[in-house]
LOKOL-112727 format. One line per field, with one value per residue (C-alpha): residue in three letters; x, y negated, z. Coordinates in nm, 3 decimals, padded with zeros to 5 digits, m for minus. Layout:
residues N
rest	ALA,...;
c1	X,...;
c2	Y,...;
c3	Z,...;
//
This chain:
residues 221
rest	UNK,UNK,UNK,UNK,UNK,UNK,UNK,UNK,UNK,UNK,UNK,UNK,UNK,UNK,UNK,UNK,UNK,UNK,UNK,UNK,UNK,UNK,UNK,UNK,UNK,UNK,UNK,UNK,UNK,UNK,UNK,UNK,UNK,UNK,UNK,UNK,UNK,UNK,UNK,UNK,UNK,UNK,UNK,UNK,UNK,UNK,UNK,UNK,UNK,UNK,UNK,UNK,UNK,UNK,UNK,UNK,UNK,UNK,UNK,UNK,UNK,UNK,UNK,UNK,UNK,UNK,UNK,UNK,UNK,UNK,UNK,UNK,UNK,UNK,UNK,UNK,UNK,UNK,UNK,UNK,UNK,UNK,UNK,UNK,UNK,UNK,UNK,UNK,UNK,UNK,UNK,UNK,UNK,UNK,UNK,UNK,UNK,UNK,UNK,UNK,UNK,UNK,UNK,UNK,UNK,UNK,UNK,UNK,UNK,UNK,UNK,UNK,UNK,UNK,UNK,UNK,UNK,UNK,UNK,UNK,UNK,UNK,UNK,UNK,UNK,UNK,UNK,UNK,UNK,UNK,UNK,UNK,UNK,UNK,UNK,UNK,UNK,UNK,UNK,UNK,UNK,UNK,UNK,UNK,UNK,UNK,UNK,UNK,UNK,UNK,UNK,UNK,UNK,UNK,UNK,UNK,UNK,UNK,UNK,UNK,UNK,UNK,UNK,UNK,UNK,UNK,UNK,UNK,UNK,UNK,UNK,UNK,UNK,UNK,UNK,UNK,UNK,UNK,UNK,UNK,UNK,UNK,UNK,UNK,UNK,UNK,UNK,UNK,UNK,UNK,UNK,UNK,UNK,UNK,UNK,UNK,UNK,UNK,UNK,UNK,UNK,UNK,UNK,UNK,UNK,UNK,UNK,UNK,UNK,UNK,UNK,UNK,UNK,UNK,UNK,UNK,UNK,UNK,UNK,UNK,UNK;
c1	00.000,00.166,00.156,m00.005,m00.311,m00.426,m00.727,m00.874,m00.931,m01.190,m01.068,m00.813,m00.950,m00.720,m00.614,m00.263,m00.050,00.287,00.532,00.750,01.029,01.084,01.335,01.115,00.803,00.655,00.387,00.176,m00.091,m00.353,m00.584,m00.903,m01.173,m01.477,m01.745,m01.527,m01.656,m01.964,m02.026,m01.876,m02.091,m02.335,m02.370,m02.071,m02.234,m02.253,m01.969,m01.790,m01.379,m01.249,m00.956,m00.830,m00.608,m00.293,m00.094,m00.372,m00.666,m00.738,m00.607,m00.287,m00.317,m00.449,m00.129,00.107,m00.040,m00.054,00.364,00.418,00.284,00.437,00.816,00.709,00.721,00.465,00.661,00.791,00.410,00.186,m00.041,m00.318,m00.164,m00.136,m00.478,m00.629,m00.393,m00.575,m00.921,m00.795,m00.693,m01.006,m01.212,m00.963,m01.019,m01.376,m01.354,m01.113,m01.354,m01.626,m01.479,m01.395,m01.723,m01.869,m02.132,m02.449,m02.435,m02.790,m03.063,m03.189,m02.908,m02.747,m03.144,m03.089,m02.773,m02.842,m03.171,m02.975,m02.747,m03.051,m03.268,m02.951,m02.925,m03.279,m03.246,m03.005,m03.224,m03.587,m03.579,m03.564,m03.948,m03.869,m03.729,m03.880,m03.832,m03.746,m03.487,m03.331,m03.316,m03.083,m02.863,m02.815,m02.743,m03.036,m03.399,m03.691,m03.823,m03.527,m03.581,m03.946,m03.861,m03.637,m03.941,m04.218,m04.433,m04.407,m04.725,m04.704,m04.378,m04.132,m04.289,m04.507,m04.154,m04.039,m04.353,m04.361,m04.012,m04.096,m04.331,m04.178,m03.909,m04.148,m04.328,m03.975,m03.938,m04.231,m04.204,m03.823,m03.760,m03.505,m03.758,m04.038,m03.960,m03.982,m04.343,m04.525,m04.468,m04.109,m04.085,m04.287,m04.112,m03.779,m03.903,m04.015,m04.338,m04.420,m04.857,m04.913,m05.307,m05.138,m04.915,m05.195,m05.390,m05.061,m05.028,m05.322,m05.400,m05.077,m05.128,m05.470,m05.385,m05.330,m04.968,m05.062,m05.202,m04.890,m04.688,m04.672,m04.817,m04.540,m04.372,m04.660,m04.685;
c2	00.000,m00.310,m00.660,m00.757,m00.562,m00.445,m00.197,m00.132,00.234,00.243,00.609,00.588,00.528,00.186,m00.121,m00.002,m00.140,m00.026,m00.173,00.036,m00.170,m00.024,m00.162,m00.402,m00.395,m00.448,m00.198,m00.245,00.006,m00.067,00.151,00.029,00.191,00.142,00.127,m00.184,m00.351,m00.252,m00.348,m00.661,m00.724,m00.427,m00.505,m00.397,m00.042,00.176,m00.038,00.085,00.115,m00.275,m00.399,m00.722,m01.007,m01.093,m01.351,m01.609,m01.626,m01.507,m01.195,m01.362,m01.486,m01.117,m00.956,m01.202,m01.158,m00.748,m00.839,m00.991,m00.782,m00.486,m00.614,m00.675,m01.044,m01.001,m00.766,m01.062,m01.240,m01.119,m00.818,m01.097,m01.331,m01.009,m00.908,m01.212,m01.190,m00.911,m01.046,m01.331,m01.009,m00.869,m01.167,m01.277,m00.901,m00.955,m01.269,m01.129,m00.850,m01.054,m01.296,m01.009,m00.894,m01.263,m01.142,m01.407,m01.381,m01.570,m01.339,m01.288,m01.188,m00.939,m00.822,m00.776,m00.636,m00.360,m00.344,m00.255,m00.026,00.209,00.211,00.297,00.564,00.691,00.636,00.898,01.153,01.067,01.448,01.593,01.703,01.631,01.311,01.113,00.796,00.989,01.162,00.824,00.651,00.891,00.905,00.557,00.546,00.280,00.347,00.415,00.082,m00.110,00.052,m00.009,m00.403,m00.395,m00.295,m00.522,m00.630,m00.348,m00.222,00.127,00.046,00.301,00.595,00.375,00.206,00.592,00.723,00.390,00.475,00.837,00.771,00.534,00.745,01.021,00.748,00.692,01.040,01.138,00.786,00.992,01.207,01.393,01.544,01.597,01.984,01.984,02.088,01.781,01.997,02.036,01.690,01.577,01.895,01.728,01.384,01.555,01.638,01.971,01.932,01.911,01.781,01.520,01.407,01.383,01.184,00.924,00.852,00.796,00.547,00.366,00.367,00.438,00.700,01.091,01.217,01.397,01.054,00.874,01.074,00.993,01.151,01.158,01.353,01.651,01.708;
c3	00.000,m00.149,00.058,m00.213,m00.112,00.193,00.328,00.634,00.704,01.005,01.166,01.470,01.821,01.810,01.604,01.526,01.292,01.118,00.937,00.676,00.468,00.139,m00.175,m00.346,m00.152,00.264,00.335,00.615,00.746,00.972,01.129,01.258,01.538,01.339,01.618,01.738,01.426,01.386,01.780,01.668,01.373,01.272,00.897,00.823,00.831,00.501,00.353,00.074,00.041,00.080,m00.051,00.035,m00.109,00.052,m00.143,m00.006,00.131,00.448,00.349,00.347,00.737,00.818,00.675,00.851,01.168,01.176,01.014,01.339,01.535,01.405,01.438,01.834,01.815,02.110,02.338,02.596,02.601,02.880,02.900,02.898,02.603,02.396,02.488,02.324,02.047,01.971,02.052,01.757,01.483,01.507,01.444,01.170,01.027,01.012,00.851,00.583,00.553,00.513,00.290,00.057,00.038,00.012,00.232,00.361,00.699,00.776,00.943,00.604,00.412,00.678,00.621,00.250,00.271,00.443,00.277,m00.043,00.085,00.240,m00.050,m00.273,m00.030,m00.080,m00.457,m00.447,m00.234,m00.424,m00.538,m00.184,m00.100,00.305,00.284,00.573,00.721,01.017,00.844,00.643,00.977,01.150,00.861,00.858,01.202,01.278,01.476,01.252,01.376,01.250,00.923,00.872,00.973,00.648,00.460,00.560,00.313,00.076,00.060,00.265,00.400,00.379,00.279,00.020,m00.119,m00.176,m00.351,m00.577,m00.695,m00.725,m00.941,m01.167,m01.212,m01.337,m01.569,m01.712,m01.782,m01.944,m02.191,m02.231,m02.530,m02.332,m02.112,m02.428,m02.332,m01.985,m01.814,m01.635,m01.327,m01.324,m01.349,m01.097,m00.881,m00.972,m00.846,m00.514,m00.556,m00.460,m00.445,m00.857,m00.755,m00.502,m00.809,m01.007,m00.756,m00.690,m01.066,m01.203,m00.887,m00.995,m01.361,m01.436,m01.616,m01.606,m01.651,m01.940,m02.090,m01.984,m02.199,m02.596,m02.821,m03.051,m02.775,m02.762,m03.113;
//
């Protein structure tokens, strides 16, 4: 890991750093608790893989100061002084974090943030039959409460947001001429469905239309 860049692997039980001095390049690792940040600042939850800028920027101040510390520039201060030396890296880590990102950090936007991040995560698990709000909660690591707050005002909340998108994915498919093959059924089954009247029921409330209708007829003949 070049000075030039630097990334913050949330894994060891402390913020270590180290400080390796190669030929051409200074290669600094640091290793950071992750519950310490999200305790510090909970939307950093669900991130993905950061890297940061170090040639300016607040990267650049974040690299310095884990530099410093490394070559023991703080062994003669106090147990105290280094204490809130440390207090000072870990907000200037979450600002370089942030700042990377360019995350909003308003009410609303740490609302939409996460927001994104938890229906990308049920985007990618539309197909499982069980999939309950229950279930999504715990595996975001957030109460079911907190997760029906980010939905409010979608009409049937959670488990209303899924079977919209459920169903519009199955609307997609049957318009598709990659799936002009494929049995109503299957699709729907693929899309998590596993009650074909229920189905039936759900789309032609949303489209006003029957499945078999919704699909061309260019694509049946």
């Amino acid at each position: 890991m070049s000075a030039g860049h630097l990334s913050a692997a949330p894994k060891d039980d402390a913020v270590q750093t180290d400080l390796l001095s190669l030929p051409e390049n200074v290669f600094l690792a640091l290793s950071v608790r992750k519950e310490a940040l999200l305790t510090q600042l909970p939307v950093l939850s669900g991130l993905p893989p950061v890297t940061i800028q170090t040639q300016s920027g607040p990267g650049h101040f974040l690299f310095v100061t884990c530099d410093l510390i490394a070559q023991d520039m703080l062994i003669s201060s106090s147990p105290q002084t280094q204490t809130r030396i440390r207090q000072h890296l870990t907000n200037l880590l979450l600002t370089t974090v942030l700042d990377a990102l360019d995350l909003d950090l308003s009410t609303e936007g740490r609302r939409r943030h996460r927001q994104k991040h938890v229906r990308a995560y049920i985007e990618s698990r539309l197909h499982e039959a069980d999939l309950t709000p229950q279930l999504i909660a715990q595996a975001y690591g957030i109460s079911t409460r907190a997760l029906y707050l980010l939905f409010d005002g979608e009409p049937g909340a959670v488990s209303g947001w899924i079977l919209n998108r459920r169903l519009e994915r199955i609307y997609e498919d049957l318009q598709s001429l990659d799936f002009a093959s494929m049995a109503i059924a299957e699709i729907a089954l693929k899309h998590g469905f596993r009650n074909a009247a229920h189905f039936s029921r759900r789309f032609r409330q949303k489209f006003g239309l029957s499945p078999r209708e919704a699909r061309p007829k260019r694509l049946t003949g």
